[in-house]
N, CA, C and O atoms as CSV, one atom per row, in Angstrom:
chain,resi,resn,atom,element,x,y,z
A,1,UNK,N,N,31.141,32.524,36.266
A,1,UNK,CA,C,30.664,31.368,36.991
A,1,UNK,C,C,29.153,31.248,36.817
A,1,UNK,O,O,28.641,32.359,36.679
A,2,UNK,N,N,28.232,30.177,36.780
A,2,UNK,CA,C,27.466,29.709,36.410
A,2,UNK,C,C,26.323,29.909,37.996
A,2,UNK,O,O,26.776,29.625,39.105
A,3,UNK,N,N,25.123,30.333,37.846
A,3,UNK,CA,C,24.281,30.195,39.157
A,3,UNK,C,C,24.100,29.098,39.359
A,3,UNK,O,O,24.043,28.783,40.548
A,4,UNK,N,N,23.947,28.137,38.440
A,4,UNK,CA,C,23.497,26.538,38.277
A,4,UNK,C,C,24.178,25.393,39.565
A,4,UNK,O,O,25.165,24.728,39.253
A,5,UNK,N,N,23.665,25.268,40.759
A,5,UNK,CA,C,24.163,24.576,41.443
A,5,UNK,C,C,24.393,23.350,41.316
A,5,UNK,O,O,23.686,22.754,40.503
A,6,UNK,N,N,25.298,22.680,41.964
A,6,UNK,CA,C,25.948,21.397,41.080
A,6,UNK,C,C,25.276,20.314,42.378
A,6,UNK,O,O,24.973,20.499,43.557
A,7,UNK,N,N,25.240,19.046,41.382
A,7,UNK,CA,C,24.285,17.884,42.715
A,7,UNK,C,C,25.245,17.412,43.825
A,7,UNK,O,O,24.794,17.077,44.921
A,8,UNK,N,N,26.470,17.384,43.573
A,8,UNK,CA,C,27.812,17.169,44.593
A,8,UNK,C,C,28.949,18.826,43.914
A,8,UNK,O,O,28.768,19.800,43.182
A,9,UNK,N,N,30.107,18.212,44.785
A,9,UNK,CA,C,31.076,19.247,44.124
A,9,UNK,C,C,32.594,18.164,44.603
A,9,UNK,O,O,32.893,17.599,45.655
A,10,UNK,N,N,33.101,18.235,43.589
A,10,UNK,CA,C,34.723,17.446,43.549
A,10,UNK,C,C,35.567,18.521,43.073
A,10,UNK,O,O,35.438,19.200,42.054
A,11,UNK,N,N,36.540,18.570,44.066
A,11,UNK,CA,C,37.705,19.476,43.423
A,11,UNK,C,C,39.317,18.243,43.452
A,11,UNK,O,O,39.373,17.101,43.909
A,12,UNK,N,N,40.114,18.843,42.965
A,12,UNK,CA,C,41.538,18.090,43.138
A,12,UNK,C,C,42.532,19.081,43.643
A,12,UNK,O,O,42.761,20.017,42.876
A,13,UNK,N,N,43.103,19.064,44.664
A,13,UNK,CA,C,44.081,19.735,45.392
A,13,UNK,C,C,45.408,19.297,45.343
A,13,UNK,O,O,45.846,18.171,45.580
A,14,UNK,N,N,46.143,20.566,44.927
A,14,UNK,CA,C,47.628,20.183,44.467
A,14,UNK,C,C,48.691,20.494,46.205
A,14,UNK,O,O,48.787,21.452,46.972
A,15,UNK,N,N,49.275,19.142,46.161
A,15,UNK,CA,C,50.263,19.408,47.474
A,15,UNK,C,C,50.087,19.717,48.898
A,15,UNK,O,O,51.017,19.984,49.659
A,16,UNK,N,N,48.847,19.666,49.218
A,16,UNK,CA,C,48.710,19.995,50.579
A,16,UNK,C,C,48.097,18.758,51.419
A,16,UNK,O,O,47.220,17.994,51.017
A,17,UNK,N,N,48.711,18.729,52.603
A,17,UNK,CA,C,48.090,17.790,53.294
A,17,UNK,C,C,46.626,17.002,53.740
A,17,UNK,O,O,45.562,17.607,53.867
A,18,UNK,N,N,46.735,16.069,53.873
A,18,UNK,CA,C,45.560,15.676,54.371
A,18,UNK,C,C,44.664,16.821,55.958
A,18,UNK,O,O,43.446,16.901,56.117
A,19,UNK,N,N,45.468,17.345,56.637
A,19,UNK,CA,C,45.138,18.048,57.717
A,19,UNK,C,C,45.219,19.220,57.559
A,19,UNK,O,O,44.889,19.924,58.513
A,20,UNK,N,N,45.638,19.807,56.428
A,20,UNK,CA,C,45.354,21.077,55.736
A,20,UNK,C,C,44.102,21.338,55.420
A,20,UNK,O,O,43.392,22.183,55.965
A,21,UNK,N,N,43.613,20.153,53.960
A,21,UNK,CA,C,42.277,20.041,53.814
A,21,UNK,C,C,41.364,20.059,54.825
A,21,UNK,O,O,40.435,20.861,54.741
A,22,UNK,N,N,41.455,19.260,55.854
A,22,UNK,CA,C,41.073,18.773,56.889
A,22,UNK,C,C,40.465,20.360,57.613
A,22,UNK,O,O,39.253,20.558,57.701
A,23,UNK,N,N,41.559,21.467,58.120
A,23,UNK,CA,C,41.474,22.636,58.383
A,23,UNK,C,C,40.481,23.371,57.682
A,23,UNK,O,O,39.397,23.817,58.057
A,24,UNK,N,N,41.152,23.413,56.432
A,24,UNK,CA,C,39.837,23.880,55.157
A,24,UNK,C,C,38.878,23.585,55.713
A,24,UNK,O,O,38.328,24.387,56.468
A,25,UNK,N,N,38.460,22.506,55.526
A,25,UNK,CA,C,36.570,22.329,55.548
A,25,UNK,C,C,36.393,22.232,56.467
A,25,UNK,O,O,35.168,22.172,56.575
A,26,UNK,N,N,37.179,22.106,58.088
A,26,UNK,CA,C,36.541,23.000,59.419
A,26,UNK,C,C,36.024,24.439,59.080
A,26,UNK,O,O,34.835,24.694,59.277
A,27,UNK,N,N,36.590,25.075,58.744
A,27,UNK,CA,C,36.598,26.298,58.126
A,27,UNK,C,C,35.396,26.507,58.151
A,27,UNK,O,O,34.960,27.197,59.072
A,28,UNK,N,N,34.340,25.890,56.984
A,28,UNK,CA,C,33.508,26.628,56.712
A,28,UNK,C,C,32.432,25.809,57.111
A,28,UNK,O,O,31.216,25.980,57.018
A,29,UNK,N,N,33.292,24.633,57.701
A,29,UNK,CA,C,31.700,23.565,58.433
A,29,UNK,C,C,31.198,23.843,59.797
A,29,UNK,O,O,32.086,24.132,60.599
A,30,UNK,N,N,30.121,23.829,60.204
A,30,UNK,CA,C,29.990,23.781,61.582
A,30,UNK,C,C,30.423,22.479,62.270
A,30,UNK,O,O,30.732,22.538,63.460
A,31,UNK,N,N,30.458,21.591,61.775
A,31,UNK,CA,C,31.033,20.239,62.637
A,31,UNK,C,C,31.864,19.649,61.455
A,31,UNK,O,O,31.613,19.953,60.289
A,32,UNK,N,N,32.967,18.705,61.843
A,32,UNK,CA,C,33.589,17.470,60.936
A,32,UNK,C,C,33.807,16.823,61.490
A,32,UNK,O,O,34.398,17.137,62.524
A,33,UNK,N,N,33.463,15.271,61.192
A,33,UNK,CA,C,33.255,14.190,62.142
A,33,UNK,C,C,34.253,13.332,61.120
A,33,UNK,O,O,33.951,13.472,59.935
A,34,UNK,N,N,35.075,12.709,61.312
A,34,UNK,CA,C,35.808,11.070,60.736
A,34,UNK,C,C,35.204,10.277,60.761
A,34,UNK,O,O,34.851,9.990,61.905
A,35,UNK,N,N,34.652,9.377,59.644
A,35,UNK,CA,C,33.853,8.158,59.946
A,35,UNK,C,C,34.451,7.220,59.801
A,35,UNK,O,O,34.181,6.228,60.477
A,36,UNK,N,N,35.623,7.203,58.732
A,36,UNK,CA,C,36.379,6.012,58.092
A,36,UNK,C,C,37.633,6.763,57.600
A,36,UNK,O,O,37.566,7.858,57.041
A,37,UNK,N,N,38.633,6.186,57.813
A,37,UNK,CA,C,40.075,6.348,57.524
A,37,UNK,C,C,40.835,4.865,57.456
A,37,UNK,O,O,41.224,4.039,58.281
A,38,UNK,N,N,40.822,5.027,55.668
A,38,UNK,CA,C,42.382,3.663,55.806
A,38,UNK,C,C,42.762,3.870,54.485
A,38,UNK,O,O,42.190,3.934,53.396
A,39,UNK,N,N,43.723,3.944,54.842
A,39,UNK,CA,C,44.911,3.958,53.340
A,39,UNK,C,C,45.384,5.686,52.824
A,39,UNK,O,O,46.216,6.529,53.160
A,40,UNK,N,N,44.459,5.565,51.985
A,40,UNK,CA,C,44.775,6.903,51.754
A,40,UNK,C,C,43.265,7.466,50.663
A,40,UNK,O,O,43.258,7.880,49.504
A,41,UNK,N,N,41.825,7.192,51.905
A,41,UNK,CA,C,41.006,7.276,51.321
A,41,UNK,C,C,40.043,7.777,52.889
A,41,UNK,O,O,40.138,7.236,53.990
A,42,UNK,N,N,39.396,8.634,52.611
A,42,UNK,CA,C,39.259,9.608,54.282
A,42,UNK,C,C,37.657,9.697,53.815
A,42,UNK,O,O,37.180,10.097,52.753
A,43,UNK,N,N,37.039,9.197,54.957
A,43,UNK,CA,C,35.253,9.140,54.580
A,43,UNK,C,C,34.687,10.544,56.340
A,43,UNK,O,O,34.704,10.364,57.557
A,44,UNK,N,N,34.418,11.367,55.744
A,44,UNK,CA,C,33.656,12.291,56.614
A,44,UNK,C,C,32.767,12.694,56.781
A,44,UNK,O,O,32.170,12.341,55.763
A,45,UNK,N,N,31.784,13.488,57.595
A,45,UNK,CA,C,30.624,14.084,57.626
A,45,UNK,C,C,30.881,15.223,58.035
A,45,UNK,O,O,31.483,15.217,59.109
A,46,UNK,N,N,30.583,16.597,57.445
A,46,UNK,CA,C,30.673,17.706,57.338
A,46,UNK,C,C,29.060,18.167,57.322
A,46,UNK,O,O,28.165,17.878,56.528
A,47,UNK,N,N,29.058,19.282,58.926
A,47,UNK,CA,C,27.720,19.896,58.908
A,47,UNK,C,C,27.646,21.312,58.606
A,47,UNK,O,O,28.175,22.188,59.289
A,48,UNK,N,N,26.916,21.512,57.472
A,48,UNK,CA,C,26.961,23.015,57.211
A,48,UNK,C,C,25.380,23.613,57.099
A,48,UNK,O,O,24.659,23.687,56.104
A,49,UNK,N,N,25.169,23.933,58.225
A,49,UNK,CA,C,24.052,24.664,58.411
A,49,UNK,C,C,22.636,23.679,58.881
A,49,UNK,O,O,21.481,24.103,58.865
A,50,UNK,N,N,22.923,22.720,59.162
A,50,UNK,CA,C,22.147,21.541,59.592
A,50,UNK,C,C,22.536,20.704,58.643
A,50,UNK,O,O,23.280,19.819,59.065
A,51,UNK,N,N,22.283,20.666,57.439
A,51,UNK,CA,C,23.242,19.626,56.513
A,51,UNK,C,C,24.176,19.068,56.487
A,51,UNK,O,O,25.307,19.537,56.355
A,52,UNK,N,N,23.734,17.480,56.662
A,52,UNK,CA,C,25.159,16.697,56.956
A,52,UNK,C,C,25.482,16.420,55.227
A,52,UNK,O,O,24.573,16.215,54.422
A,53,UNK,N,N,26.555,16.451,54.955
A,53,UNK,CA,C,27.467,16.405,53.690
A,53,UNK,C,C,28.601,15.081,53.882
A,53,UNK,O,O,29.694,15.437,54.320
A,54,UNK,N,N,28.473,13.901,53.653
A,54,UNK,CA,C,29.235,12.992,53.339
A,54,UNK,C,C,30.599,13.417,52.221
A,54,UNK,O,O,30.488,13.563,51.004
A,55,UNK,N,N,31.663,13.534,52.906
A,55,UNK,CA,C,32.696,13.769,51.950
A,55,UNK,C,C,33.830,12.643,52.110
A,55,UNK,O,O,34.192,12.037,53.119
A,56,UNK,N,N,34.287,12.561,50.733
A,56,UNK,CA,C,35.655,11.770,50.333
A,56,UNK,C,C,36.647,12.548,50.218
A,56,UNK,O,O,36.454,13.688,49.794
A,57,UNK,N,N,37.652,12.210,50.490
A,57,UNK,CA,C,38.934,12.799,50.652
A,57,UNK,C,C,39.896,11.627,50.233
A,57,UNK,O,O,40.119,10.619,50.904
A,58,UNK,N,N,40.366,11.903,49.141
A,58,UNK,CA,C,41.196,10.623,48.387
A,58,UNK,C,C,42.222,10.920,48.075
A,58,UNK,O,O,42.481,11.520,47.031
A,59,UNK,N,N,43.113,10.522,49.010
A,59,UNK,CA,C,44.848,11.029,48.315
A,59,UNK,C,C,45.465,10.269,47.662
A,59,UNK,O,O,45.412,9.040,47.616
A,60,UNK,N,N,46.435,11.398,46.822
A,60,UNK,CA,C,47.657,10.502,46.203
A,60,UNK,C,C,46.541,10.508,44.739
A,60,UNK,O,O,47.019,9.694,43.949
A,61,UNK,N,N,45.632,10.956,44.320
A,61,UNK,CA,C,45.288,10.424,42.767
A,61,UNK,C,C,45.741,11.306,41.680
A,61,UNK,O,O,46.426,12.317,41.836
A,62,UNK,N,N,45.288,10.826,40.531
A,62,UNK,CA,C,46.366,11.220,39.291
A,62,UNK,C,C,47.617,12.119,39.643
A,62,UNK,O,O,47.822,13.330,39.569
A,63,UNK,N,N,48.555,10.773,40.158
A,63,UNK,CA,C,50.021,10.971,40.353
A,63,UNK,C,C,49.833,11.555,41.910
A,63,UNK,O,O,48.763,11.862,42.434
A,64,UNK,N,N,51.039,11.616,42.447
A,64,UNK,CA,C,51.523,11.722,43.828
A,64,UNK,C,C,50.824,13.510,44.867
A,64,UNK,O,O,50.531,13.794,46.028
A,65,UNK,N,N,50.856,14.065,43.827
A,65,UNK,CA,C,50.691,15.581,43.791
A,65,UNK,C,C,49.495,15.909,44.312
A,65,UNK,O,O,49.489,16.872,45.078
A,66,UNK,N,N,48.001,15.094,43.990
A,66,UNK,CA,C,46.384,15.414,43.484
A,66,UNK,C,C,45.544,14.441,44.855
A,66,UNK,O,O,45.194,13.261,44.848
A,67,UNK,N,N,45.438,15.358,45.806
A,67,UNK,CA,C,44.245,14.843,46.342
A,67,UNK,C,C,43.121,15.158,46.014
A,67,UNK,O,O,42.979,16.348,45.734
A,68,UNK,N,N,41.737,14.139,45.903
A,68,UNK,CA,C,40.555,14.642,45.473
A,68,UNK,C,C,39.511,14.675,46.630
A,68,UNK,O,O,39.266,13.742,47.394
A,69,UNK,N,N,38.971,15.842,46.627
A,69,UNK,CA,C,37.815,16.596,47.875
A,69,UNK,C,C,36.413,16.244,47.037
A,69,UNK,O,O,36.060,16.990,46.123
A,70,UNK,N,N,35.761,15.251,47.343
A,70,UNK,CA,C,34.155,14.956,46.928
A,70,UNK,C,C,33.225,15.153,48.144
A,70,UNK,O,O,33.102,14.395,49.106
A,71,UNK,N,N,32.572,16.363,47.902
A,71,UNK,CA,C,31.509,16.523,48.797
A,71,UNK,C,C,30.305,16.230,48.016
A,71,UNK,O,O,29.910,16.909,47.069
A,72,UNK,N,N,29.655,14.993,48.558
A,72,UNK,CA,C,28.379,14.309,47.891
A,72,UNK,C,C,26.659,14.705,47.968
A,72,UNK,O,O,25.599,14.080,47.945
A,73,UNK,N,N,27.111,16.158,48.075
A,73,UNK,CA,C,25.761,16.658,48.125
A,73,UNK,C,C,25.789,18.224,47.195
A,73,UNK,O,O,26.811,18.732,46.733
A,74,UNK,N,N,24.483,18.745,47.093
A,74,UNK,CA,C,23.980,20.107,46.719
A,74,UNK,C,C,23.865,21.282,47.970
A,74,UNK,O,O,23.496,22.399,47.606
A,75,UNK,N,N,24.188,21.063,49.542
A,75,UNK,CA,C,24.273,21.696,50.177
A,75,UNK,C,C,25.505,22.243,51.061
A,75,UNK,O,O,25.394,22.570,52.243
A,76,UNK,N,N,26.643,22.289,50.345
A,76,UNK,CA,C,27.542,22.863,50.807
A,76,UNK,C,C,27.911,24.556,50.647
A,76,UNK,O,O,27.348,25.280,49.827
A,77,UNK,N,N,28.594,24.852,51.264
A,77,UNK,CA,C,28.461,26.507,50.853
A,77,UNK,C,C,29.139,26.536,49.409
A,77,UNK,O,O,29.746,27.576,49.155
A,78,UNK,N,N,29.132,26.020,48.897
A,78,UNK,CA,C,29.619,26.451,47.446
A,78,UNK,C,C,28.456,26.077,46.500
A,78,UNK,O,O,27.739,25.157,46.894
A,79,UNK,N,N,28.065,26.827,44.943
A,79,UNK,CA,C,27.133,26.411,44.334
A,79,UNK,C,C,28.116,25.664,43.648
A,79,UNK,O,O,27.865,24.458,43.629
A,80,UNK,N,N,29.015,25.959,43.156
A,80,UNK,CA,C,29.848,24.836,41.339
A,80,UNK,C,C,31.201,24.591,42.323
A,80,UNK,O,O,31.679,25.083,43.346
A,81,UNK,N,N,31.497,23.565,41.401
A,81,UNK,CA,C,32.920,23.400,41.475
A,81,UNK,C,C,33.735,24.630,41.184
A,81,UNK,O,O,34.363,25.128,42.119
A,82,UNK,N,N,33.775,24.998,40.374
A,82,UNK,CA,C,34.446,26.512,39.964
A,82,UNK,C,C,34.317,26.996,41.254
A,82,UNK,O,O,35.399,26.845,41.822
A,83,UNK,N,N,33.201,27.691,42.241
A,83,UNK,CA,C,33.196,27.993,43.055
A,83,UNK,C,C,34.278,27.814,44.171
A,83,UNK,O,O,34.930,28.696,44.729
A,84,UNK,N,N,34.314,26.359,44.376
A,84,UNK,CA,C,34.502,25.981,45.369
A,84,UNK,C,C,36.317,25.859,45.043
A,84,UNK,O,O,37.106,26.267,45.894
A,85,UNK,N,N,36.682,25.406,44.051
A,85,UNK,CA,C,38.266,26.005,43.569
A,85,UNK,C,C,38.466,27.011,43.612
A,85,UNK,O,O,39.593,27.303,44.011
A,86,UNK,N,N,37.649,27.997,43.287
A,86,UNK,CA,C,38.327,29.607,44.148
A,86,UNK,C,C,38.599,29.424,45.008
A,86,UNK,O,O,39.804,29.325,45.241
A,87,UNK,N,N,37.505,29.240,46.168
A,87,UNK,CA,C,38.050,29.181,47.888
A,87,UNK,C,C,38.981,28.848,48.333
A,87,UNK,O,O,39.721,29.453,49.108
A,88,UNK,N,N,39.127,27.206,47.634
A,88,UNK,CA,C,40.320,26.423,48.067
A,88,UNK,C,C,41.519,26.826,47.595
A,88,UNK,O,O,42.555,26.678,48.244
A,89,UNK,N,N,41.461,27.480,46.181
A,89,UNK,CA,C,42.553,27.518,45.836
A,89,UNK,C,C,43.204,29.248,46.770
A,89,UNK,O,O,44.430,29.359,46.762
A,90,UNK,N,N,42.616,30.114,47.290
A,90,UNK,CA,C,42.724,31.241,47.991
A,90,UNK,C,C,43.218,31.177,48.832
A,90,UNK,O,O,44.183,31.884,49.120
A,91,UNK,N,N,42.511,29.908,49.846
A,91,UNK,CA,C,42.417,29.332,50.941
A,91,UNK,C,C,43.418,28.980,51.699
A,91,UNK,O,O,43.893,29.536,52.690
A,92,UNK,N,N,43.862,27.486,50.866
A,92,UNK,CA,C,44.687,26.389,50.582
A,92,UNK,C,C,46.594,26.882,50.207
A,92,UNK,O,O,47.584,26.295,50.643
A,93,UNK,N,N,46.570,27.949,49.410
A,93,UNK,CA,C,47.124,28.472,48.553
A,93,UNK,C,C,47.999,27.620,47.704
A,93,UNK,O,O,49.227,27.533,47.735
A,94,UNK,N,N,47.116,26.984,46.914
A,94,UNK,CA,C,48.006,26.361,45.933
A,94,UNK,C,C,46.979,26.185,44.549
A,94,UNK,O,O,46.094,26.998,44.283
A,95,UNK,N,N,47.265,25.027,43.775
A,95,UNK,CA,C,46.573,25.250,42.645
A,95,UNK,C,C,45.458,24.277,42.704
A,95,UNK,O,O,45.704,23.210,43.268
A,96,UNK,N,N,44.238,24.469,42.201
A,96,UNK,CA,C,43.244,23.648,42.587
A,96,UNK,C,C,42.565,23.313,40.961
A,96,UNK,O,O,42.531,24.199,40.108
A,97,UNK,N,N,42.023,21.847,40.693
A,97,UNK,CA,C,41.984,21.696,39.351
A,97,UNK,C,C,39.982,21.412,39.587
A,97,UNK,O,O,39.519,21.585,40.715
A,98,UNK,N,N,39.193,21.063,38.607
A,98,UNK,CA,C,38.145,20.264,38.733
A,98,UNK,C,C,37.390,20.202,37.221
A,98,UNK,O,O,37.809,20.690,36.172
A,99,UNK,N,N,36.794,19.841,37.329
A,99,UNK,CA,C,35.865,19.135,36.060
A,99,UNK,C,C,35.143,20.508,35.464
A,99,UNK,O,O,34.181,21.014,36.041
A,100,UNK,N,N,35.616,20.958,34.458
A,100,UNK,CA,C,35.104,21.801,33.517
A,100,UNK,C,C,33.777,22.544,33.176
A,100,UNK,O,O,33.460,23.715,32.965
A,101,UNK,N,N,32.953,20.977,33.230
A,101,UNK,CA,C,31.095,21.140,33.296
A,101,UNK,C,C,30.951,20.458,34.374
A,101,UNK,O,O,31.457,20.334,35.490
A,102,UNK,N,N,30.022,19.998,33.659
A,102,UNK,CA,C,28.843,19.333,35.273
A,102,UNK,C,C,28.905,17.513,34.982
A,102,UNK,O,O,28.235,16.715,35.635
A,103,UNK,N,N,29.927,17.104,33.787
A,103,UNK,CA,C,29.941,15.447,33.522
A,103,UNK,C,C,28.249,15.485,32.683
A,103,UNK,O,O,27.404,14.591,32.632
A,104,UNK,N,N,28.228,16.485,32.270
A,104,UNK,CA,C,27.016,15.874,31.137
A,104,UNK,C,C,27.361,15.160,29.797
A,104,UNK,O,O,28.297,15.519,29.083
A,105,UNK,N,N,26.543,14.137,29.516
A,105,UNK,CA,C,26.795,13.812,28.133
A,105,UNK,C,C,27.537,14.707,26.903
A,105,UNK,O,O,27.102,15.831,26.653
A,106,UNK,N,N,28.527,14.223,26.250
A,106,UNK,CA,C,29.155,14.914,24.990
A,106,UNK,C,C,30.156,15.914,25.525
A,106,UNK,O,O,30.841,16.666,24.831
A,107,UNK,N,N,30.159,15.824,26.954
A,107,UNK,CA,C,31.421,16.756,27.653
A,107,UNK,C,C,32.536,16.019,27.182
A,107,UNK,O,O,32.623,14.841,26.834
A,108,UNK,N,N,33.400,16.959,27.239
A,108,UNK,CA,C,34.876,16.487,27.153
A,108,UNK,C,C,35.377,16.140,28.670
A,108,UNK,O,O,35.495,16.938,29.600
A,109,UNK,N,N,35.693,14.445,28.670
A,109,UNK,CA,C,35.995,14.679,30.146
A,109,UNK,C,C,37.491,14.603,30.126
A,109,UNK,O,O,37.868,13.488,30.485
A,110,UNK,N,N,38.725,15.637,29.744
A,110,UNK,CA,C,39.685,15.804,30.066
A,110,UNK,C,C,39.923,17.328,30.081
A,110,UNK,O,O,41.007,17.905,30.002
A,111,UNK,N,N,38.231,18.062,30.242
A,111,UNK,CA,C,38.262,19.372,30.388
A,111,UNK,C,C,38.196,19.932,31.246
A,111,UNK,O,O,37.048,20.246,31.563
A,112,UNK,N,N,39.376,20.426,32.184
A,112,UNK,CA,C,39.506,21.061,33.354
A,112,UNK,C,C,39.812,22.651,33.387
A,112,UNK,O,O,40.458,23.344,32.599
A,113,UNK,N,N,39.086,23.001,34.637
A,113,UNK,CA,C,39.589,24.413,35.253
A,113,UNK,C,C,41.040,24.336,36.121
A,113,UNK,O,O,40.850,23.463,36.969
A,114,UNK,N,N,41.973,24.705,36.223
A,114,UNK,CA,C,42.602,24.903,36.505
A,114,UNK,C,C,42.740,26.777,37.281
A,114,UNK,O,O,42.854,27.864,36.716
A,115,UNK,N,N,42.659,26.405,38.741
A,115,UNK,CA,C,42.606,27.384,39.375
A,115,UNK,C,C,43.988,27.963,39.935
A,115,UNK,O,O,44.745,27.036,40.224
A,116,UNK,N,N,44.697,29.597,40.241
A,116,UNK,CA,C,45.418,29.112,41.007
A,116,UNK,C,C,45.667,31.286,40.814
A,116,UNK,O,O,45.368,32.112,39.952
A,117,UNK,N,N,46.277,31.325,42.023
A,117,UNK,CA,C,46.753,32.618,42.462
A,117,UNK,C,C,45.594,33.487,41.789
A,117,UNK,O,O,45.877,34.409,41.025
A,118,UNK,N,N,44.442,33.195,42.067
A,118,UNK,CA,C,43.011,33.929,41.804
A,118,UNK,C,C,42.558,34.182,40.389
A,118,UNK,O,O,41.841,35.124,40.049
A,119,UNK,N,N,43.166,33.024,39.406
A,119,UNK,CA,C,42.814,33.010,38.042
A,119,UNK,C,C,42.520,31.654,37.382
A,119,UNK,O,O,42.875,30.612,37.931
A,120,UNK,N,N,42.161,31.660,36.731
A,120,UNK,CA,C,41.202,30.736,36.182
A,120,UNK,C,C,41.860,30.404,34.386
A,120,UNK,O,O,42.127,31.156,33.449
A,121,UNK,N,N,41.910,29.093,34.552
A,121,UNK,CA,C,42.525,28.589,32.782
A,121,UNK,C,C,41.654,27.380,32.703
A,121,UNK,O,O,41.284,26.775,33.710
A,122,UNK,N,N,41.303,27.008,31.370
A,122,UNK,CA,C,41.111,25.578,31.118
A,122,UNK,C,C,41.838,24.691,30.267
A,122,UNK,O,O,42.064,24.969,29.089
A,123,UNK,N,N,42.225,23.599,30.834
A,123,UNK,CA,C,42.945,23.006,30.421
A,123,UNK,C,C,42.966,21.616,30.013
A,123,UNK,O,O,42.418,20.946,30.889
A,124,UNK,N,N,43.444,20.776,28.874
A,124,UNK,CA,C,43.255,19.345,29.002
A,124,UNK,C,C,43.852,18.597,30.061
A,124,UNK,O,O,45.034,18.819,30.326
A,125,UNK,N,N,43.296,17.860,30.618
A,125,UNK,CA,C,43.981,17.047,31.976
A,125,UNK,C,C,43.880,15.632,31.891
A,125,UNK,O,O,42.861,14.987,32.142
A,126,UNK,N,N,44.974,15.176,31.527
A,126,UNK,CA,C,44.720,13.679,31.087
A,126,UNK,C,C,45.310,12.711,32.174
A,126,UNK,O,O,46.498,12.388,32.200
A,127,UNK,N,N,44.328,12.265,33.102
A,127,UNK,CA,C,44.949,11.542,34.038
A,127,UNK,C,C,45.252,10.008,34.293
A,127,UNK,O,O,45.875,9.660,35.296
């Protein structure tokens, strides 16, 4: 894993509920507040350590299976995505996917980590 902290962190969560996740990032937040809920697109504020963290919570994407967790900042307890798919995927216990690099230019963007029972693959993910 990379020291290089990432400017947000997005993971994709396989099969677990919206109030699972929800549990999750009580977990490691000091507060979670609901700001917006409709459909199947969940807008929050998550405080971790005085840092408020605006997160998306978007269910149902690429296919029925994949909710996506976007926390829109550099101050969450995780430095990378990689990071933060360990946890969840430990956590959560299921398989947790996310973006390979960091979305820099000349990346491959169908290059995913694929996390799951405390191991790590990369994989093409064509969604």
């Amino acid at each position: 894993m990379t020291n290089t902290r990432h400017p947000d962190i997005e993971i994709y969560v396989k099969n677990r509920s919206l109030e699972a996740i929800q549990e999750w990032l009580q977990s490691h937040a000091d507060q979670l507040e609901c700001t917006s809920s409709k459909n199947n697109i969940h807008e929050f504020t998550l405080t971790f350590q005085d840092n408020n963290v605006e997160t998306l919570i978007h269910e149902r994407v690429a296919g029925k299976a994949w909710t996506s967790v976007w926390l829109k900042s550099d101050t969450s307890p995780w430095a990378t995505d990689l990071e933060c798919a360990h946890a969840a995927s430990k956590e959560l216990e299921t398989q947790i996917r996310c973006i390979a690099s960091g979305w820099n230019d000349g990346d491959d963007p169908d290059e995913y980590w694929k996390v799951e029972d405390n191991a790590e693959e990369k994989i093409q993910w064509q969604t």
